[in-house]
N, C-alpha and C positions, 0 to 999 in steps of 0.2 A: 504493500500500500504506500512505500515509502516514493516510488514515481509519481502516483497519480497524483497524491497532495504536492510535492514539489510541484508540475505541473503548474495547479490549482492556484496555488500563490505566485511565481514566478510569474503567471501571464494573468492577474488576479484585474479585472477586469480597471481599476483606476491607472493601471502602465498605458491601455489602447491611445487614450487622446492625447497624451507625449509622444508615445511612439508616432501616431498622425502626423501631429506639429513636425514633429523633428522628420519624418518623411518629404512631408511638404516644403522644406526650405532645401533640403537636401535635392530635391526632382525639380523641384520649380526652375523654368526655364527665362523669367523675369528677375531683375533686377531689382533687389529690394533693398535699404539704406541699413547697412549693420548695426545700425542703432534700434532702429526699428525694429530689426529680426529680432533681436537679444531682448528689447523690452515684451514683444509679445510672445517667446519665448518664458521669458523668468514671470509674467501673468500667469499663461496658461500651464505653468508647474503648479505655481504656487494655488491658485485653485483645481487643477483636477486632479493634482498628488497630495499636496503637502495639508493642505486644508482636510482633501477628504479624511486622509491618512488619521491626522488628527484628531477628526469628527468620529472614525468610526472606533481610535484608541478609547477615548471619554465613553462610547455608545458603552463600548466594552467594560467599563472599567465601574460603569454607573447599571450594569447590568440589562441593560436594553437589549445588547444582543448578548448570543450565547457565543458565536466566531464572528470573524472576520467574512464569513460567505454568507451572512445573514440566513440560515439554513431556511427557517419558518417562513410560512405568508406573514405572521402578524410584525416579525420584527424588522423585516424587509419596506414594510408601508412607509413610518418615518426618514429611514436613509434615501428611499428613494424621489420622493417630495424632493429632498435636500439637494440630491443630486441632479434636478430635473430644474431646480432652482441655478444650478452653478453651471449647467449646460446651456441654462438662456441667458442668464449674466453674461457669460463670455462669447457668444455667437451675436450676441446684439451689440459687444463692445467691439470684437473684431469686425463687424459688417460697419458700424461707421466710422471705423478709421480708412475705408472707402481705398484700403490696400491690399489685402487677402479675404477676399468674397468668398472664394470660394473654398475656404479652410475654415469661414465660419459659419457655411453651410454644413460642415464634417459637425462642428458640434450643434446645428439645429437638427441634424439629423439625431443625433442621440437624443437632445432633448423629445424628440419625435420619438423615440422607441423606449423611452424611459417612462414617457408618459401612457403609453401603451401598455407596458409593462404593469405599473401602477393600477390602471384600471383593469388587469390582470388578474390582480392579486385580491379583489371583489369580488371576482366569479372564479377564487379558492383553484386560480392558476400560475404556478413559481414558474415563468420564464426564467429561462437559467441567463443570469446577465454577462456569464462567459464567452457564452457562444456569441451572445447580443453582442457585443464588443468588438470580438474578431470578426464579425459578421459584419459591423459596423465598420471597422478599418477596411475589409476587402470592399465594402460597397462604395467607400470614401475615393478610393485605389481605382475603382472602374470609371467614378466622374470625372478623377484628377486626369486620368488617361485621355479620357474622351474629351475634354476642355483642352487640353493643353498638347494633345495628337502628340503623346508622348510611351513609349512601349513599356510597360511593367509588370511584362507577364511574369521576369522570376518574380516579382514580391509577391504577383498575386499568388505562384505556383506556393511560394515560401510560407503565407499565411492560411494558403488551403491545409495545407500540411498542419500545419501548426492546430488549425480549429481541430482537426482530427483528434489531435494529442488531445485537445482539452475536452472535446466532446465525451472522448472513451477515458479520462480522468473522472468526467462528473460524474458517468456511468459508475464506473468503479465504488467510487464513495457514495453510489447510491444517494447522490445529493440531488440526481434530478430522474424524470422519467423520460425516457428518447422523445416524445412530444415536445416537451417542456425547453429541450435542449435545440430540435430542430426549427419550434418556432422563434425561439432567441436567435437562432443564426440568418433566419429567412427575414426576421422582424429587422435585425442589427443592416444585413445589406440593403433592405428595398427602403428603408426609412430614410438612407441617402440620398439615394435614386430619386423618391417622391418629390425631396428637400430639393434638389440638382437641378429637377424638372418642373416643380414651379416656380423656381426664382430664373432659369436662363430660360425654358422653351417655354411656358403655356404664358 
């Protein structure tokens, strides 16, 4: 059991939207002011790692959750409110600095599948937010592509691979049910996609 929890944490769903960022400045084929990249770089740490990180040590510690993968529906509601709050903070903060649109459609897209998710956990269903995540990076990876006529098929290859490992990690730990896990993957890509395609094509 000792891979599948490695796994579990290692790719614990608040790494996805740093890994994005730091994707996105890495592939971008635009010329952006290094001051700029570094400032909305050391934001988007500081709320989708270091903040939540923090948020969900206290959740812990004040006994709200039981772990870190928020296992339950019921302890899962609160964190994710919170996170669905700090996905539209930062996707409305980067859309008007009217410089990377399309990196702050990556996080309206989460806030689009979080919120989903949420109203999920109503009708007593634990999308799994691991899969949601890497589902989310690869859907992010198909717009980036398509905007920008830029080739990424090893990342996409890389991250297919990758949900794999986590899909048959949660399996394992019996933290999700194959449903639960494949609608998180299919939720995390197309909530991009929706996001990509109403703000450039309809």
């Amino acid at each position: 059991m000792k891979f599948p929890k490695f796994i579990s944490y290692f790719f614990h769903p608040i790494n996805f939207p740093i890994i994005g960022t730091i994707l996105y400045f890495l592939l971008l084929p635009e010329y952006i002011f290094k001051a700029q990249e570094h400032l909305i770089l050391i934001v988007t740490i500081a709320g989708t790692y270091v903040f939540p990180l923090f948020l969900l040590v206290l959740l812990k510690q004040f006994e709200m959750i039981k772990s870190y993968h928020m296992e339950t529906i019921e302890e899962r509601k609160f964190p994710t409110i919170l996170f669905i709050g700090i996905s539209l903070i930062l996707g409305n903060w980067l859309l008007k600095t009217n410089v990377v649109n399309v990196l702050s459609l990556f996080y309206f897209g989460f806030t689009l599948a979080l919120t989903c998710s949420y109203l999920a956990l109503h009708l007593k269903l634990k999308i799994s937010l691991h899969t949601g995540a890497v589902g989310g990076l690869i859907g992010f990876l198909i717009c980036f592509s398509y905007h920008y006529k830029i080739n990424v098929v090893l990342f996409l290859s890389l991250f297919f691979l990758i949900s794999g490992l986590i899909a048959y990690s949660r399996l394992r730990l019996q933290a999700h049910k194959i449903n639960e896990i494949v609608i998180g993957f299919v939720l995390g890509i197309f909530s991009q996609i929706i996001m990509y395609t109403a703000y450039y094509i309809i």
